[in-house]
C-alpha positions as CSV (number, residue, x, y, z in Angstrom):
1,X,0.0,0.0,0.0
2,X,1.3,3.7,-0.7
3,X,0.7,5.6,1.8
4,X,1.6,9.3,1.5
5,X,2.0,11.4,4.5
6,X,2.7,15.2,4.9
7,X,5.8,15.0,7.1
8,X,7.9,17.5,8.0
9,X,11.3,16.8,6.2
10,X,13.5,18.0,8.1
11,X,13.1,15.7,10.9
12,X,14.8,12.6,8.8
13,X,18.1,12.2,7.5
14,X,18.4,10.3,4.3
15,X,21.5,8.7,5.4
16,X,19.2,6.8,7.8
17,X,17.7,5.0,5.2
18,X,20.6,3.1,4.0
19,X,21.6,1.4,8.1
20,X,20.6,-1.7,8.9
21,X,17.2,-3.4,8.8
22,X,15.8,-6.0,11.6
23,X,13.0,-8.2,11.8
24,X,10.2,-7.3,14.1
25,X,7.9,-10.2,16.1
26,X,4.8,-11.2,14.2
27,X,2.3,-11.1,13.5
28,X,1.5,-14.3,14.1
29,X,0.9,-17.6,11.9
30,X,2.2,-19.1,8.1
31,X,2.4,-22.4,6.6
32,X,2.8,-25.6,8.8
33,X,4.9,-28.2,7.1
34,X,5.1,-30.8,10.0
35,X,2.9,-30.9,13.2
36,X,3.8,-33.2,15.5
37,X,3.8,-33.9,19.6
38,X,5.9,-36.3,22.7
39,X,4.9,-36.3,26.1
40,X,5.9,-32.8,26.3
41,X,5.9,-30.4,23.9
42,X,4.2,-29.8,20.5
43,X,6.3,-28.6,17.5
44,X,5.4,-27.5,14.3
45,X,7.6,-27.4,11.1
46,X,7.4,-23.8,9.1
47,X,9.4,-22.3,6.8
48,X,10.9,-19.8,9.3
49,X,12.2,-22.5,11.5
50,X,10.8,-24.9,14.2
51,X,8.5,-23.8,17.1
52,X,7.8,-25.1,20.2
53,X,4.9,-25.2,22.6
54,X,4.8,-26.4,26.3
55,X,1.3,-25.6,26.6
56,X,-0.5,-27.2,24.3
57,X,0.1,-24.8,21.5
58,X,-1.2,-21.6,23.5
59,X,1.9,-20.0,23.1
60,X,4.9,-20.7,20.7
61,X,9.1,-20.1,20.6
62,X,11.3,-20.7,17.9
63,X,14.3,-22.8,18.6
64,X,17.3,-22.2,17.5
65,X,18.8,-24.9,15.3
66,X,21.6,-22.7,13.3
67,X,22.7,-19.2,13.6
68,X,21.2,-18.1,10.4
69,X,17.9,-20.1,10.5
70,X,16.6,-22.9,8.2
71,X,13.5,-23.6,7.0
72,X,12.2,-26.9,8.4
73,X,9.8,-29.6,6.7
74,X,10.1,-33.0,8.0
75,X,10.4,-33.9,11.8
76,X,11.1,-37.4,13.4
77,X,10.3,-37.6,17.2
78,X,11.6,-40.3,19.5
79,X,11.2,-39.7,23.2
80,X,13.0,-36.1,24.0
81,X,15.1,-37.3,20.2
82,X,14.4,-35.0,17.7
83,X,15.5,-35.2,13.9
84,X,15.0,-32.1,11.4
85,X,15.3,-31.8,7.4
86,X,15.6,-28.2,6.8
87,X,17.1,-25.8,4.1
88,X,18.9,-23.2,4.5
89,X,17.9,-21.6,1.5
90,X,14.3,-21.4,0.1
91,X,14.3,-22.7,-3.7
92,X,17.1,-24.3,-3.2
93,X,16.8,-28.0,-2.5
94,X,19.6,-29.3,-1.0
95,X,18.3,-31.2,2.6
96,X,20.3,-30.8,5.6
97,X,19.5,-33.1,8.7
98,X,19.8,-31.7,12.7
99,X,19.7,-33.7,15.9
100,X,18.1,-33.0,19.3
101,X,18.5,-35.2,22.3
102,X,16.6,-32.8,24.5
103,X,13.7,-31.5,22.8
104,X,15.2,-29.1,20.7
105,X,17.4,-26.9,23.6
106,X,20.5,-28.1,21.6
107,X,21.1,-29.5,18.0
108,X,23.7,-30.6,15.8
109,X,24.0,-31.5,12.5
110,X,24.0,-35.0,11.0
111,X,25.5,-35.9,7.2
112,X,23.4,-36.7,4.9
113,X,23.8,-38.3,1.4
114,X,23.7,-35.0,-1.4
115,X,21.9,-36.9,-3.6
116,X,18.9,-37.8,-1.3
117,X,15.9,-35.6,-2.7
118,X,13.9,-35.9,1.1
119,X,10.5,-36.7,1.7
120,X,9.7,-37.8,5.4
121,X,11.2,-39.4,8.1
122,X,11.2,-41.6,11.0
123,X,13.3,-42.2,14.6
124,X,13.3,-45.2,16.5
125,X,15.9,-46.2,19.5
126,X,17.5,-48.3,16.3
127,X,17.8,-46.0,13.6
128,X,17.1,-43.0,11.6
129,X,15.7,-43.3,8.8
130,X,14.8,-41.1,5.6
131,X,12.4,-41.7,2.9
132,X,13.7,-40.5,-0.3
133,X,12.3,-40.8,-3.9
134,X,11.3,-44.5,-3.4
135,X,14.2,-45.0,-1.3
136,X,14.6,-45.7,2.1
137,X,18.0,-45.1,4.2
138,X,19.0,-45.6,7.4
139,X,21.9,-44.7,9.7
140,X,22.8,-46.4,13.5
141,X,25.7,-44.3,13.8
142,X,24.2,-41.0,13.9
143,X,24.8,-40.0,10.5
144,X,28.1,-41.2,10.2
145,X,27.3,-43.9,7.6
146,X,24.2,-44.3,5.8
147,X,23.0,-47.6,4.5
148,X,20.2,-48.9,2.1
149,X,17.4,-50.6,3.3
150,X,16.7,-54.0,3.0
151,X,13.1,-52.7,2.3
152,X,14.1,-51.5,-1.0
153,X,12.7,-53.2,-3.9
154,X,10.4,-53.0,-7.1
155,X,7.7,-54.7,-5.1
156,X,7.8,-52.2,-2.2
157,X,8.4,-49.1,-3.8
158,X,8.5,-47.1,-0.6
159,X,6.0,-44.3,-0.8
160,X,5.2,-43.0,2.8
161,X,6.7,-43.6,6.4
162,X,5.3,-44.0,10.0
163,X,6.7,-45.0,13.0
164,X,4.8,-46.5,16.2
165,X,6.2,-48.0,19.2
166,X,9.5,-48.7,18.3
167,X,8.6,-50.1,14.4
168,X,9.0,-48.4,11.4
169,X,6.1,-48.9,8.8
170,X,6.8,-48.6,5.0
171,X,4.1,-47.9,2.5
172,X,4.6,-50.2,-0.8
173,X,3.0,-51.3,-3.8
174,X,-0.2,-52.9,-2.5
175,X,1.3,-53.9,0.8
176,X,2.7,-52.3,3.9
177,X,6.3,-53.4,5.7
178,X,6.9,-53.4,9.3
179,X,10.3,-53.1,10.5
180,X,11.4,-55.4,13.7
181,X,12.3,-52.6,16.5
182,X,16.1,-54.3,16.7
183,X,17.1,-54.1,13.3
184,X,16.4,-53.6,9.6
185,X,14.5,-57.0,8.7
186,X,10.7,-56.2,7.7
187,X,7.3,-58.1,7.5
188,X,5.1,-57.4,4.5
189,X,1.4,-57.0,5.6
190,X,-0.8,-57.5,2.4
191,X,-4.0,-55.8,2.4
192,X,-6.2,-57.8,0.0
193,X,-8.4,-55.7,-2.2
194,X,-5.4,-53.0,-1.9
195,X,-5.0,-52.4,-6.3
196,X,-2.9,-49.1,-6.1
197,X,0.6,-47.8,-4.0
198,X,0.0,-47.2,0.0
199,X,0.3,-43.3,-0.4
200,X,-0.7,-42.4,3.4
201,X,-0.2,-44.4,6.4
202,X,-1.2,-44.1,9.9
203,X,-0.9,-46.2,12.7
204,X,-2.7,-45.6,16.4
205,X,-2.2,-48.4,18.8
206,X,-3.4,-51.6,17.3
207,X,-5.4,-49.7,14.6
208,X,-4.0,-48.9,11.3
209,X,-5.3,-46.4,8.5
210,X,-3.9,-47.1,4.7
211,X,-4.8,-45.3,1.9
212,X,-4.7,-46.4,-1.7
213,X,-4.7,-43.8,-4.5
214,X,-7.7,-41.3,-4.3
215,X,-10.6,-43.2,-3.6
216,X,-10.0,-46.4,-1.2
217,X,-9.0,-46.3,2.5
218,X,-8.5,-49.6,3.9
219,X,-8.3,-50.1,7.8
220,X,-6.8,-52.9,10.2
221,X,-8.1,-53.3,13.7
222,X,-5.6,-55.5,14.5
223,X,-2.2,-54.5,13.5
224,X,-2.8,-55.1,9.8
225,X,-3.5,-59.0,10.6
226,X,-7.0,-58.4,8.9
227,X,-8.0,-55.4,7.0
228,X,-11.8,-53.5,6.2
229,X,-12.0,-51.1,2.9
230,X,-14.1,-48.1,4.5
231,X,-17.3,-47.1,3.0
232,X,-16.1,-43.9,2.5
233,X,-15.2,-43.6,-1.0
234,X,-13.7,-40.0,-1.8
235,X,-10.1,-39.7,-0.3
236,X,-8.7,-37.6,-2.8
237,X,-8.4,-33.8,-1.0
238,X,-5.2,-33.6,0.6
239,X,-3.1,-35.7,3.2
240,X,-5.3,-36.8,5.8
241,X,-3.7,-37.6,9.3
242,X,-6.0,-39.7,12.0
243,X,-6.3,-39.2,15.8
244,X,-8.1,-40.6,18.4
245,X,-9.9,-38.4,20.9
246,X,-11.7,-41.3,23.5
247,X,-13.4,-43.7,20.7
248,X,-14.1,-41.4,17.5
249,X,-11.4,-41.4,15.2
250,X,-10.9,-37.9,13.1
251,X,-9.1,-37.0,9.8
252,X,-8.4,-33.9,8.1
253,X,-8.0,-33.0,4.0
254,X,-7.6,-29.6,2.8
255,X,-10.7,-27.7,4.0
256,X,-12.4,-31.0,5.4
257,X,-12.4,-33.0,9.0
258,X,-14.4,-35.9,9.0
259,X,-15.0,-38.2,12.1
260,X,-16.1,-42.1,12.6
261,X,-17.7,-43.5,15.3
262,X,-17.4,-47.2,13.9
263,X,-12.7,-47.2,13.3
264,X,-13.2,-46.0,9.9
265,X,-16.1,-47.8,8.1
266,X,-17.7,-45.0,7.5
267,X,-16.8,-41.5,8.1
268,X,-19.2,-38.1,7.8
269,X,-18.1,-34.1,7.7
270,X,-17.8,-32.2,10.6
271,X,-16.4,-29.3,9.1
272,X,-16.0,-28.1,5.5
273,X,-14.6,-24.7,5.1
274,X,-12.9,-23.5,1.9
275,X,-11.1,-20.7,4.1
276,X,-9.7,-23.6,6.7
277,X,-6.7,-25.1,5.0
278,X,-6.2,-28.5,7.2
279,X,-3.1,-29.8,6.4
280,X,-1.9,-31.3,9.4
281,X,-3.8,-32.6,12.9
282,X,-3.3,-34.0,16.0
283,X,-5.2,-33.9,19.2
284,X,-3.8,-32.2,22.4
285,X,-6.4,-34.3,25.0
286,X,-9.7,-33.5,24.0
287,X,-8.7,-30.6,21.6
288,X,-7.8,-30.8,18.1
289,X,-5.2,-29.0,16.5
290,X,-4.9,-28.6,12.9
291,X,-1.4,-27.3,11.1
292,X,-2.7,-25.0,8.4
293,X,-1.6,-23.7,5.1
294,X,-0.5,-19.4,6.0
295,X,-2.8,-19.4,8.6
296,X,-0.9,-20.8,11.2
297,X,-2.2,-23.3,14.1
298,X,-5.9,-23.8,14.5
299,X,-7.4,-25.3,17.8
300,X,-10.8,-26.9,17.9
301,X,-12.3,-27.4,21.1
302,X,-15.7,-28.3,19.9
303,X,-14.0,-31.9,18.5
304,X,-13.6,-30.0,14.5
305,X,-17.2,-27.7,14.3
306,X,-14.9,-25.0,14.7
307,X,-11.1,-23.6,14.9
308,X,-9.5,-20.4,16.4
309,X,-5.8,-19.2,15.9
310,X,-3.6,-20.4,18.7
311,X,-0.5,-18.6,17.5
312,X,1.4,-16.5,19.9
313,X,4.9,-16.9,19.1
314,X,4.8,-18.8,15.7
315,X,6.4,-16.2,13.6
316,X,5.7,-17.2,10.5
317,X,3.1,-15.8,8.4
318,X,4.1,-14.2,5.4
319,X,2.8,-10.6,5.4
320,X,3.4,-8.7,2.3
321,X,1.0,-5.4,2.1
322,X,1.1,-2.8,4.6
323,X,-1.2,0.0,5.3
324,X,-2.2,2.7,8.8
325,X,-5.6,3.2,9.7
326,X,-7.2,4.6,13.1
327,X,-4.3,3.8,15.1
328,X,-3.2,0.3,13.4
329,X,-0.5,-1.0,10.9
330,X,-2.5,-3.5,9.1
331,X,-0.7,-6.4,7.8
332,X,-1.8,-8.8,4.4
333,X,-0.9,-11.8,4.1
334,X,-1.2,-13.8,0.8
335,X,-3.7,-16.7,1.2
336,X,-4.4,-15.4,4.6
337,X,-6.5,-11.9,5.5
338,X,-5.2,-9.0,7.3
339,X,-3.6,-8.8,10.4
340,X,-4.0,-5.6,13.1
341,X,-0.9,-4.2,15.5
342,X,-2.4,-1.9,17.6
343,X,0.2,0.6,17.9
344,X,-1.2,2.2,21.1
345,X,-1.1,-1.4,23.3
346,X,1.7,-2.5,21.0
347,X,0.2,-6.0,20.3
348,X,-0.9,-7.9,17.6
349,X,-4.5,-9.0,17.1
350,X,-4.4,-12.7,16.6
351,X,-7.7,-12.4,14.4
352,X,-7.7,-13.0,11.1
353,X,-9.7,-9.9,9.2
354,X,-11.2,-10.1,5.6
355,X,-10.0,-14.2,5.0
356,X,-8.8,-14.8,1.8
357,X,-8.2,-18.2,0.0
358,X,-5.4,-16.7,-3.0
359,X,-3.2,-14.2,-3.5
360,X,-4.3,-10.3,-1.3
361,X,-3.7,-7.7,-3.8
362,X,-3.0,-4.1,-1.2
363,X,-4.6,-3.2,1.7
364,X,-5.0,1.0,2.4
365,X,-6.7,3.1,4.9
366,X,-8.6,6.5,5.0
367,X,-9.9,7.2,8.6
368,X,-11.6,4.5,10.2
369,X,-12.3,2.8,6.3
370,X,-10.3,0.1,5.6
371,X,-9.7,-0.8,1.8
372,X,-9.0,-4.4,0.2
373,X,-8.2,-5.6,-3.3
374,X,-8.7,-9.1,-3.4
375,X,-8.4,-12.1,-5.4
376,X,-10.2,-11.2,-8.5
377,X,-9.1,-7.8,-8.7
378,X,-11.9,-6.4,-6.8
379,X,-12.2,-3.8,-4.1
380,X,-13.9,-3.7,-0.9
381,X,-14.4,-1.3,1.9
382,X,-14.9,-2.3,5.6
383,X,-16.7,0.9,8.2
384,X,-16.2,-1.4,11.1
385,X,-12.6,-2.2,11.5
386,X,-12.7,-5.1,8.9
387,X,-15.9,-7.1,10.2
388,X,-18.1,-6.8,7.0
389,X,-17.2,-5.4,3.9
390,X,-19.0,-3.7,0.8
391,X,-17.9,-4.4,-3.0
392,X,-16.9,-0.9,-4.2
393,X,-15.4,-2.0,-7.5
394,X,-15.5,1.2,-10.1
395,X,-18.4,-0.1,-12.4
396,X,-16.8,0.7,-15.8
397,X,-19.3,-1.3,-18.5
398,X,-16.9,-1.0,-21.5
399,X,-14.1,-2.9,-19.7
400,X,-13.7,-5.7,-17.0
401,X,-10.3,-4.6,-15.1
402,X,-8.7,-6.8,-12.2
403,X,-7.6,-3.8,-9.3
404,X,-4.6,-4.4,-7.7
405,X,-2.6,-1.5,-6.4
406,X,-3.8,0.9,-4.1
407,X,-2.7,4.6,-3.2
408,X,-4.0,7.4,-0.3
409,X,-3.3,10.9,-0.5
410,X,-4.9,12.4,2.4
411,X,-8.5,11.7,2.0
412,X,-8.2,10.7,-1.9
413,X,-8.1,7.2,-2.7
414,X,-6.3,5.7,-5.8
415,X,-6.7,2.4,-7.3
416,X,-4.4,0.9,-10.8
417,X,-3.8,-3.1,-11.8
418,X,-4.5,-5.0,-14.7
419,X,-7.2,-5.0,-17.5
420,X,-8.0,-8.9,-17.7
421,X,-7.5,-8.4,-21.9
422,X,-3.3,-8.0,-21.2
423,X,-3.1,-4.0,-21.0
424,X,-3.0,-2.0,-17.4
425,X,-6.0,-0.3,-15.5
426,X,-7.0,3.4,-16.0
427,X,-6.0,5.1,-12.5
428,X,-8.9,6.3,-11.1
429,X,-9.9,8.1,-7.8
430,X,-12.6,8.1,-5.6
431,X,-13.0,11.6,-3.0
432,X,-16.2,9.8,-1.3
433,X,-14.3,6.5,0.1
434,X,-15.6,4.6,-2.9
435,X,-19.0,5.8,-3.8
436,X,-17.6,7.3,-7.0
437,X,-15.2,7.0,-8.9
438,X,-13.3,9.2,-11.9
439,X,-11.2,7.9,-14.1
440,X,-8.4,10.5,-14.9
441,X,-7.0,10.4,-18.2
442,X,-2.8,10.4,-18.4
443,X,-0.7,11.1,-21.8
444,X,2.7,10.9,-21.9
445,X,4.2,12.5,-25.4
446,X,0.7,12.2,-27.1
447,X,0.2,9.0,-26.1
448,X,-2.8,7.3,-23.2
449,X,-1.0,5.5,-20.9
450,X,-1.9,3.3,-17.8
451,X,0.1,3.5,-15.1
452,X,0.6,0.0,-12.2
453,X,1.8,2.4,-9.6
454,X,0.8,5.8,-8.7
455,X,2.2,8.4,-5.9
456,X,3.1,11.8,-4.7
457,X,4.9,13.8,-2.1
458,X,5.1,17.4,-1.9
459,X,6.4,18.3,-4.9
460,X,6.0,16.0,-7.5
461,X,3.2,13.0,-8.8
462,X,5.2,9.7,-9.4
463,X,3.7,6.5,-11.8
464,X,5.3,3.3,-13.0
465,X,4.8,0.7,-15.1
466,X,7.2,-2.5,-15.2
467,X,10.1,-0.6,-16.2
468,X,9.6,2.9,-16.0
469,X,9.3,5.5,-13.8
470,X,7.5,9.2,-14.3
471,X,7.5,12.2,-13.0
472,X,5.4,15.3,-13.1
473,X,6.3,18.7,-10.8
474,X,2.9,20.6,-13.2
475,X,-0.1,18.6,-11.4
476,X,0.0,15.4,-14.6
477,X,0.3,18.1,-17.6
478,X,3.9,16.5,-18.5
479,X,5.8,13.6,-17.9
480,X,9.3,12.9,-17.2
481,X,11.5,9.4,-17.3
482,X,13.4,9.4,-14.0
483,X,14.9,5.5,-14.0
484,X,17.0,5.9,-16.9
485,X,19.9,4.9,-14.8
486,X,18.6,1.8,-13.7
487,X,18.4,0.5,-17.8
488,X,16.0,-2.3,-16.7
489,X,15.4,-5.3,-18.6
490,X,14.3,-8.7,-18.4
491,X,13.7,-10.1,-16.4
492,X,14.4,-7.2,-14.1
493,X,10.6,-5.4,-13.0
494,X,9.5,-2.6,-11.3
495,X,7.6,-4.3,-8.1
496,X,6.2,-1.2,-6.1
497,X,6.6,2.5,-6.0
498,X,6.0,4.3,-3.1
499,X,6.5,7.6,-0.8
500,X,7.2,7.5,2.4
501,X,8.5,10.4,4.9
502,X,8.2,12.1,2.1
503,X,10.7,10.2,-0.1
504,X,10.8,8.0,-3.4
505,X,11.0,4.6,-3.3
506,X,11.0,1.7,-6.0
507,X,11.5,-1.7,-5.3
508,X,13.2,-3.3,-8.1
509,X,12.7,-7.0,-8.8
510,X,16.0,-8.7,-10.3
511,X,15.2,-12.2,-11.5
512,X,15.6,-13.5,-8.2
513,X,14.8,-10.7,-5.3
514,X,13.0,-7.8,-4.3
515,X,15.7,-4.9,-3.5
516,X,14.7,-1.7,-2.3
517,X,16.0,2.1,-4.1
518,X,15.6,5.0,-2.8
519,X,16.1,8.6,-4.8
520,X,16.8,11.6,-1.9
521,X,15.6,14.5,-4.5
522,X,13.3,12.1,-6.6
523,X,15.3,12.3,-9.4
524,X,17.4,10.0,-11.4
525,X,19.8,9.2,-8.9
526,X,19.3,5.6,-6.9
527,X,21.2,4.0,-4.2
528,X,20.2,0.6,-2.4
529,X,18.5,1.2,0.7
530,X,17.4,-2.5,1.6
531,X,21.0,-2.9,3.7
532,X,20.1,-6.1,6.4
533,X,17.2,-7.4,4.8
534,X,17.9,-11.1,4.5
535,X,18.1,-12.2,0.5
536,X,19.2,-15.5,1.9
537,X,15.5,-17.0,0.7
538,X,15.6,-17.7,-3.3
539,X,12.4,-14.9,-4.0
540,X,13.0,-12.9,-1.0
541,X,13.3,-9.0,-0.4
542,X,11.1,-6.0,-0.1
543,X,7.3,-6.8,-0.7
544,X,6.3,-3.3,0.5
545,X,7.1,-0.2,2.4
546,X,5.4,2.6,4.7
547,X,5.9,5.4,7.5
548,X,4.7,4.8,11.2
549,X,5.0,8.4,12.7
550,X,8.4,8.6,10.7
551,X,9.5,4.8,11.2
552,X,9.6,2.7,8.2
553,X,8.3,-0.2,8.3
554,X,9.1,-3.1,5.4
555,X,7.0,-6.3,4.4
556,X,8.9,-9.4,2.5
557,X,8.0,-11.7,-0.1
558,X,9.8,-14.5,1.1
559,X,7.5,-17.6,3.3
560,X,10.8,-16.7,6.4
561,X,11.5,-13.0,6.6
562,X,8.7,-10.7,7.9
563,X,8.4,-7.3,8.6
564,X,11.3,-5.4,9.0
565,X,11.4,-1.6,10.8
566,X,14.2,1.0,10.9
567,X,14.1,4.0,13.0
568,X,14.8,7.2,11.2
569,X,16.1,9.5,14.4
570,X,18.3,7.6,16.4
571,X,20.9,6.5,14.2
572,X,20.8,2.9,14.8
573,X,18.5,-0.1,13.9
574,X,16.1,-1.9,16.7
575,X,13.6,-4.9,15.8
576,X,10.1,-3.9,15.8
577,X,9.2,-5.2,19.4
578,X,6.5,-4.4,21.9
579,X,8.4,-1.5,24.1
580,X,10.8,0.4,21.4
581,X,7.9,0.6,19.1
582,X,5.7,1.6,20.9
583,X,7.5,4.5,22.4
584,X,8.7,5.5,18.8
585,X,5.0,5.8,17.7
586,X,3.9,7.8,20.3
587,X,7.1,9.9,20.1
């Protein structure tokens, strides 16, 4: 979001800009990879790391497994024995495998083959072992030698991996294998009527949960001796996981949890919400919780009618639009909704506002009026602090445009994005929060043109398009090219322009980040300004930037960085935390 403030300039120094950059705390949530529990933590996988709960996912804290962070995905739990695949660098593929022997307080790092391409894992008191591409290795030794397993075969075909009680359980071809819980010999289990590979596979106590391809789940009440294909026939949504919670079983797919009352013969919905991503569940007693796609960790305490956030801590979400309105910095979040910090209490509202299922296209504020483009290029306007919402869309008959970018200028709201035939949006402007709108015509040299981004500060009106970047000190009468210096080309973009404390900045896209410019006299003169943002994550960098009461604050692109803040009067660089923020803002 743009927002444009009338700041005094004096009481920045440019230099500011270029220091350092640090991540602040929340807000809260993002994509769980791996939820899983012992007898005295939780711990959920995400792509900024692995979190930890003590009270049954109430509250969260990131452990620290390297100095720079990884992103974690898989997670094998023995006891107080944890095992990690994580990467350090997101796009890049290359698994590395951590240790705990004390629930995560300490780590080290075990070797693992380079040519393993990862897809779960299990720890017993015998072994590690990792499921690659149909392959299944194990090491005794802690990593020190790695060996094949006697498993592998065409017949078996490994496709998914459990553990239970000391036994390792293989999903293959139309059977499953368990291992002996001394060594690496296995005994098939056939599971007559089984036609397709064992892609999901769940074992709790004596009961077993095997599903074949997307429309048979076969069950074993007796440790796969005998097995029952449930009635159930459409198994096809997702990656379910099973609990128990006293003698109903559950199972979650993407937007679906389902519960049987009879160990899986038949099984009916007890939630379906397309804005509830279900991706991974477990129970916590008599409470589910459910590892979500972006929005975090859900708990159910109504056995799956319903689910709340249950995030404090898990820093994670991915919030890439920014915006201030009545006291707030409201966050997006791709796939997600909006977040509120109140700036006053310094605290994050855990609710999510204005859910979304896709991409959220910019989020801006004018008084108490909070503005959304969403995922088909719509716009929407909340009076009530994001609780219900009103379609606002211009309603232009002669085209059909998809709105993405918006821009405030006082009490003036501006929206651009794309026309759905290939060609840009007309800018247009609406001085009633939405009721009307105009649609102000733009030449430059003769010529209509469209701009993607629109601002101004005191002097001057600023547009882009992908590659260039105008400017106009005459109110729009005449253009001027003020990026000549940057000689972008492909696959180099123009991501965002924006003022803030009354400054120009551009965030270029390179081929493979976001970096951040800024131009002291708005002019054709750029210097990097993004200086401690992390470009560690493959598509990482600058997502968005905006003034707090003359501290920046910075969104990322990438599923592990966050927000960012740098304060413009002090000289140095402090992470956006509860008490330095807060006295900043009111400052």
């Amino acid at each position: 979001m743009k927002s444009i403030y009338s700041l005094i300039i004096s009481l920045f120094c440019y230099q500011v800009l270029l220091a350092q950059w640090e991540p602040t705390i929340g807000p809260f949530g993002g994509d769980i990879l791996d939820l899983k529990k012992n007898d005295s933590y939780l711990f959920a996988s995400t792509y900024n790391g692995l979190f930890r709960s003590a009270d049954g996912g109430h509250n969260w804290s990131k452990l620290s497994i390297t100095p720079n962070g990884i992103s974690t995905y898989g997670l094998g739990i023995n006891g107080n024995s944890l095992v990690v695949v994580g990467y350090e660098e997101w796009g890049i593929y290359l698994p590395l495998l951590f240790k705990s022997d004390d629930n995560g307080n300490n780590w080290y790092q075990l070797n693992l083959p380079d040519t393993l391409e990862f897809v779960d894992i299990a720890v017993t008191d015998f072994a590690i072992y990792v499921l690659g591409n149909h392959n299944l290795i194990f090491t005794t030794d802690g990593g020190q030698n790695w060996q094949n397993s006697a498993v592998n075969s065409s017949e078996a075909y490994p496709w998914t991996i459990t553990s239970f009680n000391q036994s390792v359980y293989i999903g293959g071809g139309a059977k499953i294998y368990r291992s002996a819980v001394d060594g690496d010999t296995w005994t098939a289990l056939p599971i007559p009527g089984m036609t397709t590979g064992v892609d999901i596979l769940q074992v709790l106590d004596e009961v077993i949960f095997a599903r074949g391809g997307t429309n048979a789940l076969f069950v074993s009440s007796d440790s796969g001796q005998t097995w029952q294909k449930s009635q159930t026939t459409n198994w096809s949504n997702g990656w379910p996981n099973f609990v128990k919670i006293g003698d109903t079983y559950y199972e979650n797919e993407i937007y679906i949890v389902r519960k049987s009352i009879d160990v899986g013969n038949t099984w009916s919905n007890v939630l379906n919400n397309d804005n509830i991503s279900t991706y991974r569940m477990i129970n916590y007693g008599e409470e589910l919780m459910v590892g979500s796609f972006d929005q975090g960790i859900l708990r159910s305490t109504d056995f799956g009618h319903s689910f709340h956030p249950s995030n404090k801590g898990l820093d994670a979400s991915n919030p890439r639009h920014l915006a201030i309105g009545n006291g707030k910095l409201l966050a997006g979040c791709d796939y997600i909704g909006f977040f509120q910090y109140d700036i006053g209490q310094a605290v994050w509202d855990t609710t999510i506002y204005y859910p979304i299922k896709f991409d959220f296209g910019d989020i801006a504020a004018i008084q108490d009026k909070i503005f959304v483009t969403n995922d088909f290029g719509k716009i929407v306007r909340s009076d009530d602090g994001g609780l219900n919402w009103e379609d606002i869309t211009p309603d232009e008959s002669a085209f059909s445009f998809n709105f993405e970018n918006l821009t405030v200028d006082t009490d003036t709201l501006y929206a651009t994005g794309n026309w759905v035939a290939g060609s840009n949006v007309p800018l247009h402007k609406s001085k009633d929060f939405g009721q009307s709108w105009e649609l102000i015509e733009i030449q430059v040299n003769g010529v209509d043109y469209w701009p993607i981004f629109f601002a101004r500060n005191e002097d001057y009106l600023f547009m882009a398009d992908v590659y260039n970047v105008f400017r106009s000190s005459d109110s729009g009468q005449t253009w001027e090219i003020i990026n000549q210096s940057m000689a972008l080309a492909f696959p180099a973009r123009i991501y965002d322009l924006t003022v803030a404390n009354n400054l120009l900045f551009v965030i270029l896209h390179d081929g493979a980040y976001n970096r951040l410019y800024i131009s002291p006299n708005s002019s054709d003169q750029w210097q990097l300004a993004d200086s401690g943002i992390s470009l560690n994550n493959f598509l990482g960098g600058v997502g968005n930037i905006i003034s707090v009461g003359g501290v920046l604050v910075a969104s990322t692109i990438s599923h592990v960085d966050g927000l960012f803040v740098s304060y413009d009067n002090a000289i140095t660089w402090q992470p956006f935390n509860d008490g330095p923020f807060r006295a900043e803002a009111e400052k």
